[in-house]
NUVO-520882 format. One record per atom (N, C-alpha, C): residue in one letter; atom name; x, y, z. Coordinates in steps of 0.1 Angstrom, whole numbers, plus 5000, padded with zeros to 4 digits. Atoms other than C-alpha are relative to their C-alpha. Example, Ala and Ser with C-alpha at 12.3 -4.5 7.8 and 13.67 -1.06 7.14 Angstrom:
   aa   at     xx     yy     zz
    a    N   5009   4988   5000
    a   CA   5123   4955   5078
    a    C   5009   5012   5000
    s    N   4991   4989   5000
    s   CA   5137   4989   5071
    s    C   4992   5011   5008
END
This chain:
   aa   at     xx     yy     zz
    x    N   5008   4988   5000
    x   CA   5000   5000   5000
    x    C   5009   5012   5000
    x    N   4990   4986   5003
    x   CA   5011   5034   4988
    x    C   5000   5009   5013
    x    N   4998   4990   4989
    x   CA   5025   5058   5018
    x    C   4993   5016   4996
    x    N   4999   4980   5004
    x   CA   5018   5091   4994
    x    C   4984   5001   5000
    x    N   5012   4997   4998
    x   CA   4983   5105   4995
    x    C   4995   5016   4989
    x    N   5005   4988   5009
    x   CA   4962   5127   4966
    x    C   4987   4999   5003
    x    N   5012   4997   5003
    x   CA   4932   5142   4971
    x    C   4991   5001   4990
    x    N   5007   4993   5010
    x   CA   4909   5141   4939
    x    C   5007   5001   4994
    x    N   4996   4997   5005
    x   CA   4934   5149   4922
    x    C   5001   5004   4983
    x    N   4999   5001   5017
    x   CA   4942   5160   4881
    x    C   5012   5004   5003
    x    N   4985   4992   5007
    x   CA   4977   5162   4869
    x    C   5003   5002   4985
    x    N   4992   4999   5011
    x   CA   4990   5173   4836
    x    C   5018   4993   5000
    x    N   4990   5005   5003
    x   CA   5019   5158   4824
    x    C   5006   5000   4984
    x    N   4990   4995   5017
    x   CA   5040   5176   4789
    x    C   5004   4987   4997
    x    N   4992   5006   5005
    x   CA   5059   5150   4771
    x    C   4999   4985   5004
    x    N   5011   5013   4994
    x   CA   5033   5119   4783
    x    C   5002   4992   4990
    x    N   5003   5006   5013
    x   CA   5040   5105   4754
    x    C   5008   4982   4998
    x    N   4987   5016   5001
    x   CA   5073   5077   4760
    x    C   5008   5006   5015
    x    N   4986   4999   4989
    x   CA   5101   5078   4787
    x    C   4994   5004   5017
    x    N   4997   4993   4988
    x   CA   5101   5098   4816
    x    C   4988   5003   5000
    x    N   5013   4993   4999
    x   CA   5069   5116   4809
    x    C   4990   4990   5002
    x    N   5009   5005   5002
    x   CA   5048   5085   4801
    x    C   5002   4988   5018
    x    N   4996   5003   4990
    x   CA   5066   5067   4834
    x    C   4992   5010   5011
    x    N   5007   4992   4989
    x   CA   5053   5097   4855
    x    C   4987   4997   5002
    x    N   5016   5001   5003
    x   CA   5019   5094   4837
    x    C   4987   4988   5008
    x    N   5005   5010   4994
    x   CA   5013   5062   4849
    x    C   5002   4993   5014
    x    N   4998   4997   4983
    x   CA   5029   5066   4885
    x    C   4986   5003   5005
    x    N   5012   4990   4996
    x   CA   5001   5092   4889
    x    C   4988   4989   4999
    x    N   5012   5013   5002
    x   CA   4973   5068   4878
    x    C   5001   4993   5008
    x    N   5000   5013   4989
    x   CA   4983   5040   4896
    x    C   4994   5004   5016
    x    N   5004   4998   4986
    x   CA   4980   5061   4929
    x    C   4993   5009   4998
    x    N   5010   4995   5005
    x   CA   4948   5076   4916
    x    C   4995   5010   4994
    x    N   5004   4983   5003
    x   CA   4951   5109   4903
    x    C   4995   4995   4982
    x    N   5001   5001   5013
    x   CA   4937   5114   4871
    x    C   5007   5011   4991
    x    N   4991   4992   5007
    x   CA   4962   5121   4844
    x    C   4994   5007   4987
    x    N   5003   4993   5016
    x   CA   4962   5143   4812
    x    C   5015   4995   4992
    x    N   4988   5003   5008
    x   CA   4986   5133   4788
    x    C   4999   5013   4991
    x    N   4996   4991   5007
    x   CA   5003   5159   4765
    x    C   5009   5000   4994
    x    N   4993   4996   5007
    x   CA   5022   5158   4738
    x    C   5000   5008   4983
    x    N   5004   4994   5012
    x   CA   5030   5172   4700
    x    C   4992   4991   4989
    x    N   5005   5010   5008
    x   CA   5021   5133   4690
    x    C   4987   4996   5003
    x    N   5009   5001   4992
    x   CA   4985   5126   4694
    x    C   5003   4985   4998
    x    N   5005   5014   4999
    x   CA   4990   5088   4685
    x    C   5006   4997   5017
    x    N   4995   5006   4990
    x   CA   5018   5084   4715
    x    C   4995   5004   5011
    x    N   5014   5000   4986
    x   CA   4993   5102   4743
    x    C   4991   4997   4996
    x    N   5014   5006   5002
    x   CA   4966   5086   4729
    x    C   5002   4985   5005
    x    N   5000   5021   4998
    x   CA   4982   5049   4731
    x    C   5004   5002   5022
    x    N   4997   5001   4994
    x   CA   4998   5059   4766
    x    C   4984   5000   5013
    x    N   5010   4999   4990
    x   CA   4965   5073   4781
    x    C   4987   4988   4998
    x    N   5008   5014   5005
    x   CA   4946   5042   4762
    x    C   5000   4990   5010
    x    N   4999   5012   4990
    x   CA   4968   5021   4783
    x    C   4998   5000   5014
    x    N   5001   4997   4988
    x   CA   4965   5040   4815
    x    C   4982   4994   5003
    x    N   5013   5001   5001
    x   CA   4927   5035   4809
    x    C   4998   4986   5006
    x    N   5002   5011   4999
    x   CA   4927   4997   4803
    x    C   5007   4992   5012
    x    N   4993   5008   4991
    x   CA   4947   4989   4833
    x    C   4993   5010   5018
    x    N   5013   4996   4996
    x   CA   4917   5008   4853
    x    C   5005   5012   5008
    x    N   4998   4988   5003
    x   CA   4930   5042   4856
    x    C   4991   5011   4993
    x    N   5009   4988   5005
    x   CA   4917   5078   4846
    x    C   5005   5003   4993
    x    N   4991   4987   5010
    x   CA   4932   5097   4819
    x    C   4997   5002   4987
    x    N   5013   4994   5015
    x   CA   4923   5118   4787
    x    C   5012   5002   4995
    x    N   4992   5000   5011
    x   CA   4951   5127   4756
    x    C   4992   5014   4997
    x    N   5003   4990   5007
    x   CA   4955   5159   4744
    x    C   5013   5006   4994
    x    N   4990   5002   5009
    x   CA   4976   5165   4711
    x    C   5006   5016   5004
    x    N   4996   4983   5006
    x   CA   4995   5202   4715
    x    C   5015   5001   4999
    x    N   4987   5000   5002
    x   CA   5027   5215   4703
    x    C   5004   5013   5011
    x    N   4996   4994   4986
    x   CA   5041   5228   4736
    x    C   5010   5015   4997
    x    N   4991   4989   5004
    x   CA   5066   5252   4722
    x    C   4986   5014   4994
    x    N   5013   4990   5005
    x   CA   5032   5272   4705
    x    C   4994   5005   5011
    x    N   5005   4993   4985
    x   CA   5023   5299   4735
    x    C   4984   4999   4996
    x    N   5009   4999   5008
    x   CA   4989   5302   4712
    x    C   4992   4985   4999
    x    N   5006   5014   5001
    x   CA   4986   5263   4710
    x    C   4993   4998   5013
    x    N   5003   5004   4989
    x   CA   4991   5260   4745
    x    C   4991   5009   5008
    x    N   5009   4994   4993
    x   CA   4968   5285   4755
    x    C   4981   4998   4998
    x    N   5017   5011   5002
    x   CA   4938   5270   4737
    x    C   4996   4988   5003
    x    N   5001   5014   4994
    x   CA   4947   5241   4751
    x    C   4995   4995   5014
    x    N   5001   4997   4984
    x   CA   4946   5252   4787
    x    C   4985   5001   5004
    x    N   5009   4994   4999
    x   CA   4916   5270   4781
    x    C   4988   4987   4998
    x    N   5011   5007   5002
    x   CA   4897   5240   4768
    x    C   5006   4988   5009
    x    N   4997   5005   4984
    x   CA   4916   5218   4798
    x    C   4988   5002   5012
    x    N   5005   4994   4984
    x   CA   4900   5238   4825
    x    C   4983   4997   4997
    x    N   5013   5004   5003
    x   CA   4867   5236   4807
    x    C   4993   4984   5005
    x    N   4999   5009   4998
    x   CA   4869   5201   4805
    x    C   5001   4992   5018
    x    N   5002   5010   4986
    x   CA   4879   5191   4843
    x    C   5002   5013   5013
    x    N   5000   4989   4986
    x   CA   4877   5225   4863
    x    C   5014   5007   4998
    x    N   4980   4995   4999
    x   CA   4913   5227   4869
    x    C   5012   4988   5006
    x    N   4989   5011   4995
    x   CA   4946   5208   4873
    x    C   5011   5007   5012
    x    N   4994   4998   4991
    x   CA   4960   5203   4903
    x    C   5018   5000   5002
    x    N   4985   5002   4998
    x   CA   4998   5192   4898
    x    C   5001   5003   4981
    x    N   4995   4997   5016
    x   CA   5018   5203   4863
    x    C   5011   4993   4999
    x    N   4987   5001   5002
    x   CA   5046   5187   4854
    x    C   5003   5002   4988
    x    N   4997   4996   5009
    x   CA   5062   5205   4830
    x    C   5015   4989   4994
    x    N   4987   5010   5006
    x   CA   5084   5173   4812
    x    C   5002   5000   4987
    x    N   4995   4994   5013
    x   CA   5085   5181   4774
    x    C   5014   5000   4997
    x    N   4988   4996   5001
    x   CA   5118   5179   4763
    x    C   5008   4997   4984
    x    N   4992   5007   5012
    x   CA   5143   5176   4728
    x    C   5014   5006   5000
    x    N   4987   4999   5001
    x   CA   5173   5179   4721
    x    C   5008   5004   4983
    x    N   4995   4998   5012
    x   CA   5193   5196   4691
    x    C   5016   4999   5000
    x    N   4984   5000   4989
    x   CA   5231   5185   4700
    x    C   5007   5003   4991
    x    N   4990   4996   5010
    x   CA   5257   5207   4680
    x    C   5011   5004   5010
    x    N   4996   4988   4996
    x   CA   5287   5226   4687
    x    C   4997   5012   4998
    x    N   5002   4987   5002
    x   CA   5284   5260   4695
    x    C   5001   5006   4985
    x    N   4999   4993   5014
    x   CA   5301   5272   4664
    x    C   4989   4992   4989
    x    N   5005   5006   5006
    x   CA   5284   5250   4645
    x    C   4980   5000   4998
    x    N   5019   4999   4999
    x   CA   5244   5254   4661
    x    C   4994   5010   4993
    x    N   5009   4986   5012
    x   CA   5219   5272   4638
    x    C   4991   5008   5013
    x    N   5013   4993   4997
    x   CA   5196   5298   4648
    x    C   4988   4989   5011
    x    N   5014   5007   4999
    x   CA   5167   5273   4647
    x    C   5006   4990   5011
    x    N   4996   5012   4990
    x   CA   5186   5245   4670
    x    C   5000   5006   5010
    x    N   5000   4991   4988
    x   CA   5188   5270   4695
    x    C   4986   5007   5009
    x    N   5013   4993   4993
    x   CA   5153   5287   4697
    x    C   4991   4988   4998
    x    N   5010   5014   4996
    x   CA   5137   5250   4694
    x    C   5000   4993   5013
    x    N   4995   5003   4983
    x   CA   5153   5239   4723
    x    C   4999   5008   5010
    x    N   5008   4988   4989
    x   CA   5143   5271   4743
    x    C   4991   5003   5002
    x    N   5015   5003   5000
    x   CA   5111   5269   4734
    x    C   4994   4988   5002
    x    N   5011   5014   4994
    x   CA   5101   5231   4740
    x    C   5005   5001   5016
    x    N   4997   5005   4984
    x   CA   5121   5227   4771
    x    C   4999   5012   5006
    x    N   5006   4992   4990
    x   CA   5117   5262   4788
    x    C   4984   5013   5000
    x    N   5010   4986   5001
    x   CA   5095   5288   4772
    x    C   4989   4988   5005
    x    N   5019   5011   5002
    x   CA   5065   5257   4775
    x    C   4999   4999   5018
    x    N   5003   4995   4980
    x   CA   5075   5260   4814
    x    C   4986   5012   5002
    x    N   5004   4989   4998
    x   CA   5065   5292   4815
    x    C   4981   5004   4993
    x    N   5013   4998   5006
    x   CA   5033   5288   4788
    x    C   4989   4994   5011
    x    N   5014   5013   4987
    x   CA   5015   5259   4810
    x    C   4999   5004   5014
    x    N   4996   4995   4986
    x   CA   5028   5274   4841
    x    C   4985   5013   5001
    x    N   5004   4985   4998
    x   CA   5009   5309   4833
    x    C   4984   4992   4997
    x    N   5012   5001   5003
    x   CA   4976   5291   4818
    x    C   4993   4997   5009
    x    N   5005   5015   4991
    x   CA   4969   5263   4844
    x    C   5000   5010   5017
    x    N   4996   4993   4987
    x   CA   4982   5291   4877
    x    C   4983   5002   5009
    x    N   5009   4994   4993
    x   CA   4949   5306   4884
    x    C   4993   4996   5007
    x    N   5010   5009   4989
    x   CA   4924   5280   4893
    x    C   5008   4990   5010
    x    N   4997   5008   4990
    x   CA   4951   5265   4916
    x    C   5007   5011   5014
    x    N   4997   4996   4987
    x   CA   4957   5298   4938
    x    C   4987   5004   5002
    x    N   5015   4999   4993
    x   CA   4916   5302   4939
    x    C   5002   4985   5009
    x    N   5002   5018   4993
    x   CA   4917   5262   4953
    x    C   5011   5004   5013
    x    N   4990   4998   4995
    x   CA   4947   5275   4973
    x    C   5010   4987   5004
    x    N   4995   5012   5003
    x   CA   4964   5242   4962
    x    C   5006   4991   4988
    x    N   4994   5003   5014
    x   CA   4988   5231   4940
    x    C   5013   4995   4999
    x    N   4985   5004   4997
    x   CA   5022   5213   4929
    x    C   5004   5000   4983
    x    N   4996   5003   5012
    x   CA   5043   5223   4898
    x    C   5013   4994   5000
    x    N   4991   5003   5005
    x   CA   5072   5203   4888
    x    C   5007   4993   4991
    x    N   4999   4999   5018
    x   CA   5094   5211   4861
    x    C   5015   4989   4999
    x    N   4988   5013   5003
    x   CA   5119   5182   4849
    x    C   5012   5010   4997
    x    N   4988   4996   5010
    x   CA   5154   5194   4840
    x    C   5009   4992   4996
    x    N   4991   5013   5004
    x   CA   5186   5174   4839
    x    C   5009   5003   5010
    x    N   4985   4999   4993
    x   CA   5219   5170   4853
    x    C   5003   5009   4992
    x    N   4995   4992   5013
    x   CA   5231   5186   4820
    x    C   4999   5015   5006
    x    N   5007   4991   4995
    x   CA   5214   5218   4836
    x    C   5007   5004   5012
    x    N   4989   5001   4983
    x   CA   5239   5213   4871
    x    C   5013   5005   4993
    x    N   4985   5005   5000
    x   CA   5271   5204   4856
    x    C   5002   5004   4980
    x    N   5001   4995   5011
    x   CA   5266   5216   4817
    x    C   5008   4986   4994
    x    N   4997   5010   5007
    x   CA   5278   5191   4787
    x    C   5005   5006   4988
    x    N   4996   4993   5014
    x   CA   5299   5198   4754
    x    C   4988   4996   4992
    x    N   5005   5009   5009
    x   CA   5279   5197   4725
    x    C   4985   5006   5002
    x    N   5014   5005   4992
    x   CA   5244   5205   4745
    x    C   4999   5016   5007
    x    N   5007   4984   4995
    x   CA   5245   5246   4750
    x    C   4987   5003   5001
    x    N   5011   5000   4998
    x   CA   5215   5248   4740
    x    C   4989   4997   5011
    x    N   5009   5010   4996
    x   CA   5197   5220   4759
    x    C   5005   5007   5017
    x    N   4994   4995   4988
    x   CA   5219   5231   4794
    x    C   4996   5009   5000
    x    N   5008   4985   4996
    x   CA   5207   5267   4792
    x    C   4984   4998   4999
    x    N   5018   4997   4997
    x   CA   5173   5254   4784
    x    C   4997   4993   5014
    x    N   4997   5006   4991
    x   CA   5177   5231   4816
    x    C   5006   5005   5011
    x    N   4991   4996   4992
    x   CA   5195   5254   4840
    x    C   4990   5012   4999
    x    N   5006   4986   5001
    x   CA   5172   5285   4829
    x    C   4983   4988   5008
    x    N   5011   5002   4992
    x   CA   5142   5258   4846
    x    C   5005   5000   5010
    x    N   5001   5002   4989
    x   CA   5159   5257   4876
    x    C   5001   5011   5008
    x    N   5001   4985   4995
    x   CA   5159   5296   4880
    x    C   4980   5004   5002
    x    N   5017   4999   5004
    x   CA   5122   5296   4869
    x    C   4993   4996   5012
    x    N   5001   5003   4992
    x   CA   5119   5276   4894
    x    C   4997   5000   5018
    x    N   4992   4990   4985
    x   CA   5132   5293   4927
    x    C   4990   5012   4998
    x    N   5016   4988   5001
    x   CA   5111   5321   4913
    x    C   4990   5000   5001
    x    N   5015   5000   5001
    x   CA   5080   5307   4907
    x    C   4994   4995   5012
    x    N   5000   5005   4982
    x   CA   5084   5291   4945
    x    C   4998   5010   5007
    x    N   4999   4987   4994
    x   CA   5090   5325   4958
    x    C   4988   5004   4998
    x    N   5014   4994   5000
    x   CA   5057   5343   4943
    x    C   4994   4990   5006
    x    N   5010   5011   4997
    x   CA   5036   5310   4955
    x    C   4996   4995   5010
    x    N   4992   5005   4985
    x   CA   5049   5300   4986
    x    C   4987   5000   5009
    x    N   5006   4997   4995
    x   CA   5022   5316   5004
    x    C   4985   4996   4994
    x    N   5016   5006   5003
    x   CA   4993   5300   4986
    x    C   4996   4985   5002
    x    N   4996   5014   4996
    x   CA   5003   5266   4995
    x    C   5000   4991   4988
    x    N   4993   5001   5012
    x   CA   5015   5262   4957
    x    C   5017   4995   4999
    x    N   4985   5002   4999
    x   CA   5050   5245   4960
    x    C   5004   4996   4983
    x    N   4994   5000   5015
    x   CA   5074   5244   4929
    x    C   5009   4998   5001
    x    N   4985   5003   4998
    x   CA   5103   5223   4926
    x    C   5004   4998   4986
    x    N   4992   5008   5014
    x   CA   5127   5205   4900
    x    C   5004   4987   5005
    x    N   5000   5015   4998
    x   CA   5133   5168   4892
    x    C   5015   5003   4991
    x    N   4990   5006   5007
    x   CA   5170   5167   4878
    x    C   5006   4986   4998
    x    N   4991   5012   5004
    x   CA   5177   5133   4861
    x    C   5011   5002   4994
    x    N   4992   5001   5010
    x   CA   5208   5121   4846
    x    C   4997   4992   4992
    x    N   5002   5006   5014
    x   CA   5211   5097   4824
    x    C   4994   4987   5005
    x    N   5010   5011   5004
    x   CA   5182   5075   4820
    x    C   4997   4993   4988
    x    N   5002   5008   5019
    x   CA   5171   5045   4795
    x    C   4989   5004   5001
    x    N   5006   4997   5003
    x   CA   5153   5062   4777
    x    C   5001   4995   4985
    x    N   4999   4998   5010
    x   CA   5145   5063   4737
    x    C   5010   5009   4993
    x    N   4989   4987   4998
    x   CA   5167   5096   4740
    x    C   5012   4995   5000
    x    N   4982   4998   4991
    x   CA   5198   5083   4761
    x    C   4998   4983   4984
    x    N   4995   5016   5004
    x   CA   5193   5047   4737
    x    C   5007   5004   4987
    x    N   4992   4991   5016
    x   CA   5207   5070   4702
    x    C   5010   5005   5005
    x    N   4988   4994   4996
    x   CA   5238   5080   4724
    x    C   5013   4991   4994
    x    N   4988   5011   5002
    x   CA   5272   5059   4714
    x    C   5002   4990   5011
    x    N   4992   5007   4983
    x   CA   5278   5029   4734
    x    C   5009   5005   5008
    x    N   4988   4997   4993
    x   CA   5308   5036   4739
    x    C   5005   5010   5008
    x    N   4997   4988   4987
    x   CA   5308   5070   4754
    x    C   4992   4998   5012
    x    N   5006   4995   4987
    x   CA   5280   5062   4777
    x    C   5010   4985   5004
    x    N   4996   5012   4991
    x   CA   5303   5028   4787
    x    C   5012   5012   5012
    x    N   4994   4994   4993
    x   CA   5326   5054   4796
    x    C   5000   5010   5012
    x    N   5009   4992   4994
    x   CA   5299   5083   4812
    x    C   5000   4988   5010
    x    N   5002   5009   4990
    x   CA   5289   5053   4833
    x    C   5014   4996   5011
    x    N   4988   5009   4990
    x   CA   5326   5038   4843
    x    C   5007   5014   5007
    x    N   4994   4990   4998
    x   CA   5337   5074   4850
    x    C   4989   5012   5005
    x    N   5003   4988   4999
    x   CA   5314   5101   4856
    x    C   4984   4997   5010
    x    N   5010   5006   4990
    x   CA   5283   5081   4875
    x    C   5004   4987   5015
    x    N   4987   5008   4986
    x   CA   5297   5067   4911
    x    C   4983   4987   4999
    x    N   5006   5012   5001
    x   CA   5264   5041   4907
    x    C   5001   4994   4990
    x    N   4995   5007   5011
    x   CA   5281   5025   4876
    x    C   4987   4995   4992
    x    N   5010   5009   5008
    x   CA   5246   5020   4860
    x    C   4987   5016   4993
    x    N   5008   4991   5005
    x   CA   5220   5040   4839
    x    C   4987   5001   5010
    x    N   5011   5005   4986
    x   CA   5189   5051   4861
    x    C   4984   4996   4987
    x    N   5017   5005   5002
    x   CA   5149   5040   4855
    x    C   4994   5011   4998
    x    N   5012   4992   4994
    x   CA   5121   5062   4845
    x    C   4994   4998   5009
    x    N   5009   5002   4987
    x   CA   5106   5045   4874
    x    C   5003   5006   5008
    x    N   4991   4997   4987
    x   CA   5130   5059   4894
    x    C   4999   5018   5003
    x    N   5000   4985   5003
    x   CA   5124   5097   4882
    x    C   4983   5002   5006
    x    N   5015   5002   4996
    x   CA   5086   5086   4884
    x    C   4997   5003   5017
    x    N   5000   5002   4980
    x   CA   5088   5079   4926
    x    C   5004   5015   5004
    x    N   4997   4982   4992
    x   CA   5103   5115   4932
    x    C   4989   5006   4995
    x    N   5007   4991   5002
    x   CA   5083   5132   4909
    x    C   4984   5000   5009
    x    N   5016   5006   4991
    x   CA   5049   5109   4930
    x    C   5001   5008   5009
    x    N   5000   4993   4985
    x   CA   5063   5125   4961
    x    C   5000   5016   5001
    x    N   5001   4984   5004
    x   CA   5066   5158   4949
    x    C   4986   5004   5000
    x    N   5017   4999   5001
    x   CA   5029   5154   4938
    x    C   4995   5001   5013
    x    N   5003   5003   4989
    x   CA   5022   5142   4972
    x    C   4991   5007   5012
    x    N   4999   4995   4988
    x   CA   5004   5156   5001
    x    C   5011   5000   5007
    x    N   4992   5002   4988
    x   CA   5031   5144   5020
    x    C   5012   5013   4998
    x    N   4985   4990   5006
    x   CA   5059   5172   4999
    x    C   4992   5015   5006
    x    N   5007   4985   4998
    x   CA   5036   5204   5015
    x    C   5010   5007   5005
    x    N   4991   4986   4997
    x   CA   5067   5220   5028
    x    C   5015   4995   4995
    x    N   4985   5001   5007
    x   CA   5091   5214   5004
    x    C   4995   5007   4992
    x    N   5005   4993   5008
    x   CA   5093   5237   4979
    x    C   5017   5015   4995
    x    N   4990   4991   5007
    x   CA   5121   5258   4954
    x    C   5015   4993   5002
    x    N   4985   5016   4999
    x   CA   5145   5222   4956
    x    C   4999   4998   4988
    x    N   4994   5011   5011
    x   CA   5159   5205   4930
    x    C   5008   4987   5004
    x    N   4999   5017   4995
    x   CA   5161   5167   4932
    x    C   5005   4995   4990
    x    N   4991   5012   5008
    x   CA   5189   5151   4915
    x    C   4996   4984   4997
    x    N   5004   5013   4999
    x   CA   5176   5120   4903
    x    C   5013   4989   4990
    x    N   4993   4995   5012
    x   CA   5210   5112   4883
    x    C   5016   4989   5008
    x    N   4994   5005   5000
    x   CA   5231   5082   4903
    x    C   5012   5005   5007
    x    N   4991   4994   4993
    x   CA   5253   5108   4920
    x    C   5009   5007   4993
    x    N   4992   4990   5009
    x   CA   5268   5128   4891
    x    C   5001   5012   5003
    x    N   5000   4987   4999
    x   CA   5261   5160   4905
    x    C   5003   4999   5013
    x    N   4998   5004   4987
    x   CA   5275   5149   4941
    x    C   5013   5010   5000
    x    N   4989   4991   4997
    x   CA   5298   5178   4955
    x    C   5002   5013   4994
END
């Protein structure tokens, strides 16, 4: 029997679609909240929230392209319609455009700043209101290690990842007093679909050298923090970041 405890609950969950996001999706479910899936694919939150359904779960699919302030505001708006209001956000959405500096375009730069932080900031502003009328609420936005400890290759993705954990601290500060807490979930390197297109061989090395738990981590494992975060039980925690990441960012 689960220790953590939700009232009623609705959560949103960005990038519900595979990995990390669709692991959270179905954390939530399992310990009864009813999820929203969200991504730019409607088949992969359609099949995720399909499966949440059939395994006797709540949850609805809704296709939007997160990076679109415009998308995501019609989306919100027909959200709230839909189920009142959502109680926990987790803003998980993420891509990756991995260049060198010299090398990154324009567009690899403002795609990556727009899925992974401006969509913070879009869902954050839509979804805020009916959770400080409720005076109850839990946002938390995924980043990375990458975001701690930065990575060649990955400017982009690290400033989009390190600019959530500022957002963060901020959006904890205005909130605090509504009994709205706002953290961060930093993973490192998780199997994912993501981490599985990396080179063996660098991650045999990432692993033998740069992770003191010699092993890649679990979305299940990002899932459990993010549940507790959700939690009644996290009401005074709030403007943390929780390394979920094997001990890479240790010291």
């Amino acid at each position: 029997m689960s220790l953590l405890t939700f009232t009623n609950r609705t959560a949103l969950i960005t990038g519900a679609g595979r990995g990390i996001g669709k692991a959270i999706a179905e954390k939530l479910a399992a310990e009864g909240v009813k999820v929203l899936c969200v991504s730019k694919n409607p088949d992969s939150c359609g099949a995720v929230a399909e499966g949440i359904k059939a395994a006797g779960g709540r949850a609805q699919a809704y296709a939007v392209d997160v990076a679109d302030s415009a998308a995501v505001k019609t989306a919100a708006e027909q959200i709230l319609k839909d189920h009142e209001r959502v109680d926990i956000l987790i803003n998980n959405a993420g891509i990756t455009r991995d260049m060198l500096l010299l090398r990154m375009s324009d567009d690899d730069w403002h795609q990556v700043l727009n899925t992974n932080l401006s969509s913070c900031f879009y869902w954050s502003k839509a979804l805020l209101r009916p959770m400080t009328s409720a005076r109850w609420g839990r946002i938390i936005n995924i980043s990375s290690v990458v975001g701690l400890i930065g990575n060649p290759g990955q400017a982009n993705y690290a400033a989009a990842k390190a600019g959530m954990l500022g957002f963060t601290k901020a959006l904890a500060r205005e909130l605090s007093g509504r009994n709205i807490t706002v953290n961060a979930v930093a993973p490192g390197f998780i199997a994912t679909d993501m981490t599985s297109k990396l080179d063996p061989k660098m991650m045999e090395d990432v692993l033998k050298w740069l992770v003191p738990a010699k092993r890649m981590g679990e979305s299940a494992e990002v899932a459990a923090t993010v549940a507790f975060l959700a939690s009644d039980q996290s009401s005074y925690i709030t403007g943390q970041t929780f390394s979920v990441d094997g001990g890479m960012a240790m010291g």
